[in-house]
N, C-alpha and C positions, 0 to 999 in steps of 0.2 A: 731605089724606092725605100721609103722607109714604114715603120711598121703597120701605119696608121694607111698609108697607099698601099701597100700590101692585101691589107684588107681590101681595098677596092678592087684590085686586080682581081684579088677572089673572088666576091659576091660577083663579080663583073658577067663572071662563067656559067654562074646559076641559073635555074630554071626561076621564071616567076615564086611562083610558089616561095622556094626555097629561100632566093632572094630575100621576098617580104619578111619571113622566120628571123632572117639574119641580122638583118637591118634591124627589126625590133628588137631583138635581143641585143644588140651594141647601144639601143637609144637615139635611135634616129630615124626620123619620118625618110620616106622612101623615093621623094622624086629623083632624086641626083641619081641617087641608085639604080634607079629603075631607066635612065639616059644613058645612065654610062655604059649599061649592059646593052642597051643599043645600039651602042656605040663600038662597042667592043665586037659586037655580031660586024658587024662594015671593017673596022679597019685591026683590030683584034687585041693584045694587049700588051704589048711592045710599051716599054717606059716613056719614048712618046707620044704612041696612040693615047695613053692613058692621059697625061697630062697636055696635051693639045685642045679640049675643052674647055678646062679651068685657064687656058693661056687667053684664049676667046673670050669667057665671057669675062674678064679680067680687062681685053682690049673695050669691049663691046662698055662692060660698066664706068671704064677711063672715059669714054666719049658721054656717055648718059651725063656724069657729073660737069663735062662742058654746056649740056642742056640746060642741063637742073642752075646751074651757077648762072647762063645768060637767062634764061629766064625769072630768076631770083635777082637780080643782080646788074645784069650789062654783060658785056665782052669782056671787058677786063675781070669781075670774078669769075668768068666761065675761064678764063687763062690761067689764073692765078690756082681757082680750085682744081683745073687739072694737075695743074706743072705739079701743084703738092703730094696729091694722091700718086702720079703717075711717077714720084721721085722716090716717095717713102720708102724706104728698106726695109719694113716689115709687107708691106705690099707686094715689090718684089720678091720677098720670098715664099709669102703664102701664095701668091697668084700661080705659080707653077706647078703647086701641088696638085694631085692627083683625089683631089679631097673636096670639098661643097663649097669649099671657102669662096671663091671669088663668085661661083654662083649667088651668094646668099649675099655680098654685095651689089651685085648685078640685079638683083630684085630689091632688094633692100633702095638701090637708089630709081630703079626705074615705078618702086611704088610711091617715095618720095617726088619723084616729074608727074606722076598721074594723080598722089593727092594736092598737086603747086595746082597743076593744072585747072583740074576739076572746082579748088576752091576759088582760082580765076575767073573762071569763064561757069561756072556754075551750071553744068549740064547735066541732066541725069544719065547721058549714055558713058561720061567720063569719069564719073562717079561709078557707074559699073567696071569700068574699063577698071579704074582702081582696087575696085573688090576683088575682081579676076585677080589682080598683083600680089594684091594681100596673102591670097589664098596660094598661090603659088611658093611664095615665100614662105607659108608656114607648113608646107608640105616639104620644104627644104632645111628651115631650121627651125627650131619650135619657137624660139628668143625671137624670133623676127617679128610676133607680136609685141616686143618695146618699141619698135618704130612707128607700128600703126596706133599705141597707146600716146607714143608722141606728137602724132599728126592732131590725135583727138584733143592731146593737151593743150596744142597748138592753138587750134579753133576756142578751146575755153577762154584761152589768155589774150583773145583777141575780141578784145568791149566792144569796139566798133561792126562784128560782125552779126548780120542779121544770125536768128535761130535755128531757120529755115536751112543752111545749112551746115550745122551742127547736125540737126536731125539727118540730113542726107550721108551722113559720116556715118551716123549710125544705124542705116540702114546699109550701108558700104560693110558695115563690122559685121553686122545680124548675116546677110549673104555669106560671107567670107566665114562664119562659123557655119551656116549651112550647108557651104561647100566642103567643111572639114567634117563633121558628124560621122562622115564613111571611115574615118583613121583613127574617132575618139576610142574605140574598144582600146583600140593598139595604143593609144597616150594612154590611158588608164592602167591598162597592165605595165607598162613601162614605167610609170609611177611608184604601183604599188611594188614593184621588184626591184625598185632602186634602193 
C-alpha cells in the first residue's frame, strides 16, 4: 500500500464519528469512506480486502462506458470506447488502488448514461434518477460537479433543444445541491483551512 491507501486502511477502522473528522480534515467528502469502512467491518483490511472495491467498480464503470457509447453511438463506439478505457495504463493503475478513484468514475460515467438517457427519453423520474447520480458523485469527489457543469453545457450548445428541458437539468442541479446542504458546513470549513 502506499501512502495515500494507507490512509484508507486507517480511517477504514474508525468509528463514524471520527471517520467524518478525518476525511474532512484530508479534504474529502465522505461516501468512499464511509463504504469502505463497511467494508472493512465484512472482510477486514487485508491489501486485498481494501483494494477489491475500487477493482469492482473499476469493472462495473468499464461496462457503463459500453452503455454510455451504444447508446451515444452504436455497438462499434460502445467496443471502441471500452477497449480504450479498459487498455489505458493509467487506468490500470489507478483502478486498483485502495482510493475513490475508480469510484468517482463509476459515477462520474453512470451520471453521464442517466443525463444521455433522461435527455432522450425526457422523463421526469430519469431526470431524478440523474440527480440521485449527481449527488452521489459529489459526496465522492467535490470536482465531480465539472461533469454535471458539462452536461448543462451540453443542453446550452444544443439550438435545436426545446427549454423545457434545460429547465429539468436544472431542477436535476437544484436537488442534487439540496441533497448536499447536509455536508456544506464540512466544504466551507474545508475551504476556509485550505
Amino acid at each position: 500500500l502506499w501512502c495515500d491507501e494507507i490512509f484508507t486502511a486507517e480511517v477504514a477502522n474508525y468509528p463514524p464519528a471520527k471517520l467524518m473528522s478525518a476525511v474532512a480534515a484530508d479534504l474529502h467528502p465522505p461516501l468512499y469512506f464511509l463504504l469502505i469502512s463497511l467494508w472493512a467491518k465484512l472482510l477486514g483490511t487485508s491489501e486485498f480486502a481494501l483494494r477489491l472495491p475500487s477493482v469492482f467498480s473499476a469493472a462495473l464503470g468499464v461496462c457503463l462506458v459500453f452503455q454510455l457509447g451504444k447508446l451515444i453511438g452504436g455497438r462499434r463506439t460502445a467496443n471502441i470506447s471500452m477497449c480504450f478505457l479498459a487498455f489505458s495504463p493509467l487506468f490500470i493503475e489507478f483502478s486498483r488502488m485502495a482510493r475513490y478513484y475508480s469510484m468517482v468514475l463509476l459515477l462520474g460515467v453512470a451520471a453521464t448514461l442517466c443525463f444521455v438517457s433522461a435527455w432522450q427519453h425526457d422523463s421526469w423520474w430519469k431526470w431524478l434518477v440523474y440527480s440521485f447520480t449527481c449527488v452521489l458523485s459529489l459526496y465522492t469527489f467535490y470536482l465531480s460537479c465539472a461533469v454535471m457543469l458539462a452536461h448543462g453545457l451540453a443542453l446550452i450548445l444544443t439550438h435545436k433543444l426545446p427549454r423545457v428541458r434545460l429547465a429539468k437539468w436544472f431542477v436535476s442541479m437544484v436537488l442534487s445541491s439540496l441533497m448536499f446542504v447536509p455536508f456544506m458546513a464540512v466544504l466551507t470549513g474545508q475551504i476556509s483551512a485550505a
